[in-house]
C-alpha positions as CSV (number, residue, x, y, z in Angstrom):
1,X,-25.6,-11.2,-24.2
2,X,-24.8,-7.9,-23.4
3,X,-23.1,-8.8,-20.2
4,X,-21.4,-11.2,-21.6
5,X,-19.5,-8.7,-24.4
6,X,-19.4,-6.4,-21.5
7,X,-17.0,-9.0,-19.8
8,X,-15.0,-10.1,-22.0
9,X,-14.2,-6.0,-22.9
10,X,-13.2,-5.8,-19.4
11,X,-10.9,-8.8,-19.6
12,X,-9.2,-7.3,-23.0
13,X,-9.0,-4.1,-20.9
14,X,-7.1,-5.6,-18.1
15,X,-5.0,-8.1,-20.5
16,X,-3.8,-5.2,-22.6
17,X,-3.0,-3.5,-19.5
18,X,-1.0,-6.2,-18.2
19,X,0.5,-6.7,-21.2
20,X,1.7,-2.8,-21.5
21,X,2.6,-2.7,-18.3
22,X,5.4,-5.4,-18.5
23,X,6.4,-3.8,-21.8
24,X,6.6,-0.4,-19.5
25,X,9.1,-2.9,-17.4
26,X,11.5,-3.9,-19.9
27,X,11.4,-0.3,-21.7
28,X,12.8,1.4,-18.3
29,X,16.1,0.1,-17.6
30,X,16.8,0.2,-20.9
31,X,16.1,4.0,-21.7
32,X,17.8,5.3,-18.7
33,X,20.9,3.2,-18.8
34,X,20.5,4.8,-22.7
35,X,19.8,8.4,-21.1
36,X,22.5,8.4,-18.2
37,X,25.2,7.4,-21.0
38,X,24.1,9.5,-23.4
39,X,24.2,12.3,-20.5
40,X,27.7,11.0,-19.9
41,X,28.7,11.8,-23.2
42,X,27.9,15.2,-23.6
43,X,24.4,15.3,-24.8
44,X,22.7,17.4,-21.9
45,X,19.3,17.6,-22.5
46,X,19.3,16.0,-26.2
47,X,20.3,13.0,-24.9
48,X,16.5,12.0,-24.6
49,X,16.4,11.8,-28.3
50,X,18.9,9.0,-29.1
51,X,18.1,7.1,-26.1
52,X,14.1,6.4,-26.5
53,X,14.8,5.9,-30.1
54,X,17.3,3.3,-29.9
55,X,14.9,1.8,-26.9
56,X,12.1,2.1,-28.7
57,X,13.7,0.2,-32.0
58,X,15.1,-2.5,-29.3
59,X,12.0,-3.4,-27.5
60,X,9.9,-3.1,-30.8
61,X,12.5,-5.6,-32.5
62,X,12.3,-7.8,-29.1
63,X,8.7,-7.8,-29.4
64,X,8.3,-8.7,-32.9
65,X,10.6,-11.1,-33.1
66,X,10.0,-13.2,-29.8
67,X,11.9,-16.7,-30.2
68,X,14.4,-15.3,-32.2
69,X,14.9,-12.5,-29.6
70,X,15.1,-14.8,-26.6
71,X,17.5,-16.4,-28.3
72,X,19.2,-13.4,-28.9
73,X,18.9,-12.0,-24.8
74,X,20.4,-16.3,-24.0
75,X,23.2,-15.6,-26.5
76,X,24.1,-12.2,-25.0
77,X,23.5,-13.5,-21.4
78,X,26.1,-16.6,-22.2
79,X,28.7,-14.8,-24.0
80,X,29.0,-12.1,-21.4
81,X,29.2,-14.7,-18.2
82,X,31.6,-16.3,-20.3
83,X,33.9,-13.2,-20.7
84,X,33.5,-12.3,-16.8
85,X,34.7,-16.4,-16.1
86,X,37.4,-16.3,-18.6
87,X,39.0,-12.4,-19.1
88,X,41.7,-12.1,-16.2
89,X,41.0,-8.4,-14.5
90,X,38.0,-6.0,-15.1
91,X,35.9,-6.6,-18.5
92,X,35.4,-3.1,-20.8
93,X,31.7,-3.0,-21.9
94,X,32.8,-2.4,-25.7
95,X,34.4,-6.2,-24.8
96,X,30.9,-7.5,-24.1
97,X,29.0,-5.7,-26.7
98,X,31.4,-6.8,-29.7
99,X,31.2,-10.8,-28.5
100,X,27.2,-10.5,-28.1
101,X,27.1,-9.1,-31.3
102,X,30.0,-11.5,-33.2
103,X,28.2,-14.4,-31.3
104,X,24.8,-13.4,-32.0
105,X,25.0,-12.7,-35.8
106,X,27.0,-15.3,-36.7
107,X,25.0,-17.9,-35.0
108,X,21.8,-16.3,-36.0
109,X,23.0,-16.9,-39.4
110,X,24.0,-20.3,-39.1
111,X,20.2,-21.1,-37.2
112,X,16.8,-21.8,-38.9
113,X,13.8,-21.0,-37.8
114,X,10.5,-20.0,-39.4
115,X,10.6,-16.8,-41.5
116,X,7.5,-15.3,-39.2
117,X,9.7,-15.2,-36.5
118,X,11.3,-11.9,-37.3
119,X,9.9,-10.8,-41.4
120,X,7.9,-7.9,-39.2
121,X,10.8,-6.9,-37.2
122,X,12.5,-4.2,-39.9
123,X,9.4,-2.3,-40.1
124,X,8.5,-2.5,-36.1
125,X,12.2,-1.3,-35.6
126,X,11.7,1.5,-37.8
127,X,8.3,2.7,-35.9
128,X,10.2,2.2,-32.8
129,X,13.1,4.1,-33.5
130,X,11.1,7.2,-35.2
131,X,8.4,7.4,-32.8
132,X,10.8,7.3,-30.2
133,X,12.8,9.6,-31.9
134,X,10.3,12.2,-32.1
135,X,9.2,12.1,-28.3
136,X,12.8,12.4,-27.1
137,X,13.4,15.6,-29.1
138,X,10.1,17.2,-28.2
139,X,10.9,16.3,-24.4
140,X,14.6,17.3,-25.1
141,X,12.9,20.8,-26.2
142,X,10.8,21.5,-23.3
143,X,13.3,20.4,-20.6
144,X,15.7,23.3,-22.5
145,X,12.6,25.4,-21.9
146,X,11.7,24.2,-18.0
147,X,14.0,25.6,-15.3
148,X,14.6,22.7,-13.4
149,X,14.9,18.8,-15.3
150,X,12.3,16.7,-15.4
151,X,11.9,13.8,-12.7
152,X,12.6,10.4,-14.3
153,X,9.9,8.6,-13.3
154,X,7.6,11.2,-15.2
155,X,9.9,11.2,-18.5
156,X,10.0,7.2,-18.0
157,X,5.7,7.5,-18.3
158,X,5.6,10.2,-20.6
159,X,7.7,8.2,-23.3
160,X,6.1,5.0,-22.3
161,X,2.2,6.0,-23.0
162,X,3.1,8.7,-25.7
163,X,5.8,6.8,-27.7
164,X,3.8,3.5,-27.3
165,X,0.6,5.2,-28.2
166,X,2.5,6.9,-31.6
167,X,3.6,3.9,-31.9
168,X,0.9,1.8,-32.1
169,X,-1.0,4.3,-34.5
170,X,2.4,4.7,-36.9
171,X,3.5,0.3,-36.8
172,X,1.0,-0.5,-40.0
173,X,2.9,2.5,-42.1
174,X,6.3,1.2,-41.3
175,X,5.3,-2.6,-41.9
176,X,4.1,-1.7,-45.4
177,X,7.1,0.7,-46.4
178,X,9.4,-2.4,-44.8
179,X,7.8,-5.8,-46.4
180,X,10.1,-8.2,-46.6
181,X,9.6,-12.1,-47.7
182,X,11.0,-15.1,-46.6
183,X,14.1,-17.1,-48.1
184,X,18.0,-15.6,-47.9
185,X,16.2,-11.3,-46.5
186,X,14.9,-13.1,-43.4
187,X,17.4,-15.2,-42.4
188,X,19.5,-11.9,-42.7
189,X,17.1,-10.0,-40.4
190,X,17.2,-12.9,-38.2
191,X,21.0,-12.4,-37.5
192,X,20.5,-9.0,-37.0
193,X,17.7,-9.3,-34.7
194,X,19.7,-11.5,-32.4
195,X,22.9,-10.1,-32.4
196,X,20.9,-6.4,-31.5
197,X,19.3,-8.3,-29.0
198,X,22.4,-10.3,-27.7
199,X,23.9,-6.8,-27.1
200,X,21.5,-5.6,-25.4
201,X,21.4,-8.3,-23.0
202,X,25.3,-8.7,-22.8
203,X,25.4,-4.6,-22.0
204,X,22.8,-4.7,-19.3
205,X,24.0,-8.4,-17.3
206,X,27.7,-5.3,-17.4
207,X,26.0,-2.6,-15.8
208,X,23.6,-4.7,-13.4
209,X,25.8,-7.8,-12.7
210,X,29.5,-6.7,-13.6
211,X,30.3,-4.4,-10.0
212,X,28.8,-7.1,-8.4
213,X,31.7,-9.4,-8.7
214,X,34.5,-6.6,-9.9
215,X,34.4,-7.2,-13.0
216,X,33.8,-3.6,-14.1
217,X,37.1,-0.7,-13.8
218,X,36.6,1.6,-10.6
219,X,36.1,3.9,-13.2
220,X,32.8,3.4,-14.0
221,X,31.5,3.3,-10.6
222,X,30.2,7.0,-10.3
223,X,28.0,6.3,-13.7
224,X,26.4,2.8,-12.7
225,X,25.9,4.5,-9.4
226,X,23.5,6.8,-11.4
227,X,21.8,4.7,-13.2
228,X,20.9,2.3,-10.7
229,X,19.9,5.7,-8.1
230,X,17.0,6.6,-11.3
231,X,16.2,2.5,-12.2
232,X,13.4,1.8,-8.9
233,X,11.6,5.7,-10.3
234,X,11.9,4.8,-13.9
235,X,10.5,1.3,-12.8
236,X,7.6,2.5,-11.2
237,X,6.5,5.0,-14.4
238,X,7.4,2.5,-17.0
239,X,4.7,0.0,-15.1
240,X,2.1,2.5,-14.3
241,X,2.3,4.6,-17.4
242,X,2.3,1.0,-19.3
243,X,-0.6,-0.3,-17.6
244,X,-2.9,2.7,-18.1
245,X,-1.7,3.1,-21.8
246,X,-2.7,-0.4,-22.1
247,X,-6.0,0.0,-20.8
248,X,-6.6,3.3,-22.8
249,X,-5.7,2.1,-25.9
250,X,-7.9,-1.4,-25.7
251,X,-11.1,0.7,-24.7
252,X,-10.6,3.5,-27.2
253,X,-10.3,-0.1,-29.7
254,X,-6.9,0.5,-30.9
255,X,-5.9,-2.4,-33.2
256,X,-4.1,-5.3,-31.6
257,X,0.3,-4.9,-32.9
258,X,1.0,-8.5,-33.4
């Protein structure tokens, strides 16, 4: 019997890391794209704050709300393909992310689908964004305080093991302060959910897909060109960092977020 529970801990170890780890993946492109705009704009070494929350809100939304978010990522995928066939010259990303999120919301709306697809996804958003929040500014603080910035593949981990792992302790607040119950509140979170999502997904097929046929201005060359020079370090901490966290949290017997 013993070896028996002893196996199947080891399996929930290695699931959860697995599990982590691809949520490591699909954290990464996200935050730096977030971090290199942000960068872009003006925001130095605070621009880790906005750009794990609003990743951290994203992929807690996505996460929560599965169907209804792969809906979402299909509408945004659609709608910006659509754009890059049909819009003579060069396509501006505000183009994109104001047809993903048109399309998205309004057929979200119009759509039906069982109100446990997305009733958790206000209060996992909410974790997301604060926890994520929080990290970047403390990191945001100490890279003021370091003399030389911090490697990306090293800020990628940090936020993925200690954002998830505030995360995960922080989720069960949130979803009590954010309860919502089904009927006309959900299908409203619903259209929210996938036109976020749909945005998302329209704004990164731009950056990764849009030089590739010329369908993005000259202009923006020199800042893809950075985020794609940081995405294979920022890969490699979001997986490692995500498997590990994984692991940690399911031996130390941190409660499933489902």
């Amino acid at each position: 019997m013993p070896t028996t529970l002893a196996a199947s801990r080891t399996s929930l170890v290695f699931v959860r890391g697995l599990v982590w780890a691809i949520i490591g993946l699909i954290y990464a492109p996200l935050f730096t794209a977030l971090f290199v705009l942000f960068q872009a704009m003006g925001l130095g070494h605070w621009a880790f704050a906005p750009a794990a929350a609003i990743a951290g809100a994203v992929g807690a939304a996505f996460y929560s709300a599965r169907e209804v978010a792969l809906i979402g990522a299909v509408i945004g995928l659609v709608t910006t393909t659509l754009l890059f066939m049909l819009m003579p010259g060069t396509v501006a990303l505000w183009q994109v992310a104001l047809a993903a999120v048109v399309a998205g919301a309004v057929l979200g709306r119009l759509t039906r689908f069982p109100d446990q697809c997305a009733l958790q996804a206000p209060g996992k958003a909410v974790a997301g964004l604060m926890s994520g929040l929080a990290c970047g500014a403390l990191l945001g603080l100490v890279e003021t305080l370091h003399p030389v910035n911090f490697n990306v593949t090293a800020i990628v981990a940090f936020l993925v093991s200690v954002n998830g792992t505030c995360y995960s302790a922080t989720v069960g607040w949130w979803l009590r302060q954010a309860k919502v119950k089904g009927g006309k509140p959900c299908q409203v979170i619903e259209a929210m959910v996938i036109g976020m999502v749909a945005t998302v997904a329209a704004g990164s097929l731009w950056v990764f897909g849009g030089p590739l046929i010329g369908a993005v201005d000259g202009g923006y060359y020199a800042l893809l060109d950075s985020i794609m020079t940081f995405m294979p370090g920022a890969m490699f901490g979001g997986l490692v960092a995500g498997a590990v966290t994984g692991a940690l949290l399911e031996a130390f017997e941190f409660e499933w977020v489902v």
